[in-house]
C-alpha positions as CSV (number, residue, x, y, z in Angstrom):
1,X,-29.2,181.8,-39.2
2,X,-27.4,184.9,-38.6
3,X,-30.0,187.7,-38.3
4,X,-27.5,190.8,-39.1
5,X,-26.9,189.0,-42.7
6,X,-29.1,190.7,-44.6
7,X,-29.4,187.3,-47.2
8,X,-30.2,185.5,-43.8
9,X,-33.5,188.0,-43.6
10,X,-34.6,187.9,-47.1
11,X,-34.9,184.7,-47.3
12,X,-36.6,184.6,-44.0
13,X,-39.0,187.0,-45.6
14,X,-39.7,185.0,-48.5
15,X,-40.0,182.0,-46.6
16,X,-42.7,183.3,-44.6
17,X,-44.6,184.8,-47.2
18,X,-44.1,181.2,-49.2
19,X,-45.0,178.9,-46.1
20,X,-48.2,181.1,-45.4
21,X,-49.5,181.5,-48.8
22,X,-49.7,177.9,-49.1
23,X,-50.9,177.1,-45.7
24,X,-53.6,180.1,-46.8
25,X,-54.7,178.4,-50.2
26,X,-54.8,174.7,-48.4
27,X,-57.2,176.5,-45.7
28,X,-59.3,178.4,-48.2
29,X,-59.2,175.5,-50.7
30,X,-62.2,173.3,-50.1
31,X,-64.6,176.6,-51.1
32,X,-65.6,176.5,-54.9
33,X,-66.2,179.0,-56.5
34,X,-67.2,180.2,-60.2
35,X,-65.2,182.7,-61.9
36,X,-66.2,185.2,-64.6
37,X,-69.0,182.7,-65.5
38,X,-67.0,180.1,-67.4
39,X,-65.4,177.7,-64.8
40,X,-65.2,176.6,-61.3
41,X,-62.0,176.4,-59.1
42,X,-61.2,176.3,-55.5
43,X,-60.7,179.8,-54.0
44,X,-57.2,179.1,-53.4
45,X,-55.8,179.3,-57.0
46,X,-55.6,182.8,-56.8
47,X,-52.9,182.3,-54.2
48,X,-51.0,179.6,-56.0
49,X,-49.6,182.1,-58.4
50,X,-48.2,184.3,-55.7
51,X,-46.4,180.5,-54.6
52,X,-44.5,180.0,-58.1
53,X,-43.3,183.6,-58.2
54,X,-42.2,183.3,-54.9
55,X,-40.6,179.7,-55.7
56,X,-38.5,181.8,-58.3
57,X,-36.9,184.1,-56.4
58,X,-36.0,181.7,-54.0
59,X,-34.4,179.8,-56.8
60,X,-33.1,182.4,-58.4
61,X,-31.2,183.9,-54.8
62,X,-30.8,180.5,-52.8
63,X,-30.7,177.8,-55.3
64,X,-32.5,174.9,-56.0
65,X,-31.6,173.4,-52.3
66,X,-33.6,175.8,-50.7
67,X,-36.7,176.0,-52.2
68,X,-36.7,171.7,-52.1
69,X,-36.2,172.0,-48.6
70,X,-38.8,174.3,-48.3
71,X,-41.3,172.7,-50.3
72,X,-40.8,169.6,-47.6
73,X,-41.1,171.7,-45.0
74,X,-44.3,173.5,-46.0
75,X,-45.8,170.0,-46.2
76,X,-45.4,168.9,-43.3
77,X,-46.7,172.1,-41.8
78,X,-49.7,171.6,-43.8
79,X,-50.0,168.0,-42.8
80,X,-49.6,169.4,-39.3
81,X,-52.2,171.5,-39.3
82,X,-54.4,168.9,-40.5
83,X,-54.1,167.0,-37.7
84,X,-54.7,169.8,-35.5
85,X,-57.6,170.6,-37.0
86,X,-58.9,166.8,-37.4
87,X,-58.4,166.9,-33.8
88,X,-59.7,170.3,-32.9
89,X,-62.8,168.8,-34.7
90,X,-63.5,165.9,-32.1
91,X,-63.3,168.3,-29.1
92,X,-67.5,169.2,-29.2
93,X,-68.2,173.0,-28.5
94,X,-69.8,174.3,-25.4
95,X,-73.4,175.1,-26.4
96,X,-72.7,178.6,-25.8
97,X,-69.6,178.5,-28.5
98,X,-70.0,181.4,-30.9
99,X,-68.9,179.2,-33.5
100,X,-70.7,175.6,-33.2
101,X,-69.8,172.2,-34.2
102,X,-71.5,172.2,-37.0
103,X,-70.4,175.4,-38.8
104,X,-66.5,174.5,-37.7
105,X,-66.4,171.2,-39.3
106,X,-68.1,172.4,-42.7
107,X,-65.6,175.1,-43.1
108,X,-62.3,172.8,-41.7
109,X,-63.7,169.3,-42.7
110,X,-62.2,169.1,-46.4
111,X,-62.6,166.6,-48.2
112,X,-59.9,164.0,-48.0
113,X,-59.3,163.8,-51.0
114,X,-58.8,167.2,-51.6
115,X,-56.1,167.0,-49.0
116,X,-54.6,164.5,-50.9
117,X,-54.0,166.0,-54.0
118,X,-53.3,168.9,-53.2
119,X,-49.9,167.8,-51.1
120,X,-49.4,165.8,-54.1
121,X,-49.6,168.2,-56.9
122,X,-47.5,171.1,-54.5
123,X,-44.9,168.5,-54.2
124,X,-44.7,167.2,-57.8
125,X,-45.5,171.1,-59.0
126,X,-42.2,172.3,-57.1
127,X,-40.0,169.9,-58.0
128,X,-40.9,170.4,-61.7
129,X,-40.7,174.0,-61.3
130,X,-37.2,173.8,-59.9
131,X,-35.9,171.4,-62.3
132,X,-37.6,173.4,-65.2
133,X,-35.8,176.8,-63.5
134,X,-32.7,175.5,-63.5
135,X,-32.7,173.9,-66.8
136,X,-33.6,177.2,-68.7
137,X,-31.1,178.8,-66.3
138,X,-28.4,177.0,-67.8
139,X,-29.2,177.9,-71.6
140,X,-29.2,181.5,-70.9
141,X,-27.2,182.5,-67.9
142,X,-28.5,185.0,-65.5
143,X,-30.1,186.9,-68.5
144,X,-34.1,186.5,-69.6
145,X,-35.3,186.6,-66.0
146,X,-38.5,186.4,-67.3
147,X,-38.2,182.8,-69.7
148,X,-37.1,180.8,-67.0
149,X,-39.4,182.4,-64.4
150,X,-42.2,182.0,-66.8
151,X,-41.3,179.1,-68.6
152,X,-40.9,177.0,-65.2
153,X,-44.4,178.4,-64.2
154,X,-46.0,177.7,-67.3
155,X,-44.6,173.6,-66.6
156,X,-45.6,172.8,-63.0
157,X,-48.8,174.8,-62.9
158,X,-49.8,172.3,-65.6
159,X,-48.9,169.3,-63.6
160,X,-50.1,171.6,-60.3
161,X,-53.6,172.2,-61.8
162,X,-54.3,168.6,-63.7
163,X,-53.1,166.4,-60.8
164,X,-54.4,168.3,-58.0
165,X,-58.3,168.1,-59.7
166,X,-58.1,164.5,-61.2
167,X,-57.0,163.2,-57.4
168,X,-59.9,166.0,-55.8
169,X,-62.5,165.8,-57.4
170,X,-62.7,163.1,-60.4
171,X,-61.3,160.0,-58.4
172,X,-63.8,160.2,-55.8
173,X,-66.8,160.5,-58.7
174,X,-67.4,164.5,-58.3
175,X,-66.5,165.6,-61.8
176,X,-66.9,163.5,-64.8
177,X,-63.8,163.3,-67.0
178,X,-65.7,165.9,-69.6
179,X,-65.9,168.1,-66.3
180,X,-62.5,167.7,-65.5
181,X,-60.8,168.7,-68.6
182,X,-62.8,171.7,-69.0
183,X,-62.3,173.2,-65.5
184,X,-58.9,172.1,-65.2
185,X,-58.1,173.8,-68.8
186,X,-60.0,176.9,-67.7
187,X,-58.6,176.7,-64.2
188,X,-55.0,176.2,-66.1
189,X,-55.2,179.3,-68.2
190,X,-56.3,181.4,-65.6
191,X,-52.9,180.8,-63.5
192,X,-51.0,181.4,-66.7
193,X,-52.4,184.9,-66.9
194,X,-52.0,185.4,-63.5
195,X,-48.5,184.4,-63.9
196,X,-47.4,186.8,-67.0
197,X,-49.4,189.7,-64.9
198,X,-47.3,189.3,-61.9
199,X,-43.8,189.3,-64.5
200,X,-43.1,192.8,-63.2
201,X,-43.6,191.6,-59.6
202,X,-40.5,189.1,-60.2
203,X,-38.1,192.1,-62.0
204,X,-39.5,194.3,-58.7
205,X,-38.3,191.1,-56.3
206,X,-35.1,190.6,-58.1
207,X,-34.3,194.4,-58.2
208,X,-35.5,194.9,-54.6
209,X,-32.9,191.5,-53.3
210,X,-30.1,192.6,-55.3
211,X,-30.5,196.1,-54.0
212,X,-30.5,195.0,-50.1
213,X,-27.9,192.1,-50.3
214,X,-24.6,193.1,-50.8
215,X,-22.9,191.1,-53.6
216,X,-20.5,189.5,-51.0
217,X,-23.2,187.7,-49.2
């Protein structure tokens, strides 16, 4: 990578910003929360959003390679990190630990399963976004930013949200499959509105890229 090519930074940039969010929402992911009343979700769905749009303007600047490559990349980093912290979780805490054994485990001991399918929905998710991207790409040529940024979204978050709770929390007997639907419906629309609200964030990304990068890069 050649760090005076400004195309060689952004995408640094947005590979960062990509690999942390979803290291972020993996981390966060095993606290539940309800929102507005109406449904529960793990905390990290509001991150996921910020994911996809960031999934487009990799696709949209570096291809369809890049963001696959990235997408394997980002899972083994999370799978890393999982071991790390399964083993940070057998070394026992000095008695004078500010943090004890007890209270580091509940907060990094997720449940398997959770781990599960959530690297399985991120990896399905993507490589339904990308194909989706591409597809719409294709029928409309570099115009309609927002269709095939949208429309990709609209896709894998379905297959993000549904597979990621059925493996989570309905095959290990958490949720019924009554409880399933409805939180994975409301947890579905929520990231849809997320993802029209953040429409003028991808125009922002796109103008701010094409701005930077000269054309000949």
């Amino acid at each position: 990578m050649d760090f005076k090519n400004k195309k060689d930074i952004v995408f640094l940039v947005l590979a960062g910003f990509f690999v942390s969010n979803a290291i972020v929402a993996e981390i966060i992911g095993g606290k539940l929360v309800n929102f507005f009343g109406l449904f529960t979700q793990s905390i990290g769905i509001i991150l996921w959003p910020v994911v996809f749009l960031l999934t487009d303007l990799i696709n949209e600047h570096f291809g369809k390679d890049g963001v696959r490559k990235l997408t394997f990349i980002t899972v083994g980093l999370i799978i890393y990190i999982y071991i790390i912290l399964t083993i940070a979780m057998k070394i026992p805490a000095v008695n004078f630990s500010p943090v004890n054994d007890a209270v580091f485990n509940t907060v990094f001991g997720q449940s398997q399963w959770i781990i599960i399918g959530s690297i399985t929905a991120f990896i399905i998710s993507q490589l339904v976004d990308v194909y989706t991207f591409w597809l719409i790409r294709k029928a409309t040529g570099k115009y309609l930013i927002w269709l095939r940024a949208t429309g990709s979204t609209i896709i894998s978050q379905l297959v993000d949200t549904f597979v990621v709770q059925f493996i989570a929390f309905v095959i290990p007997g958490y949720w019924s499959l009554s409880d399933f639907i409805e939180n994975a419906t409301y947890g579905y629309v929520f990231k849809l509105i997320v993802a029209v609200a953040l429409i003028p964030l991808i125009y922002l990304g796109h103008f701010l890229i094409e701005k930077w990068v000269p054309s000949d890069e």
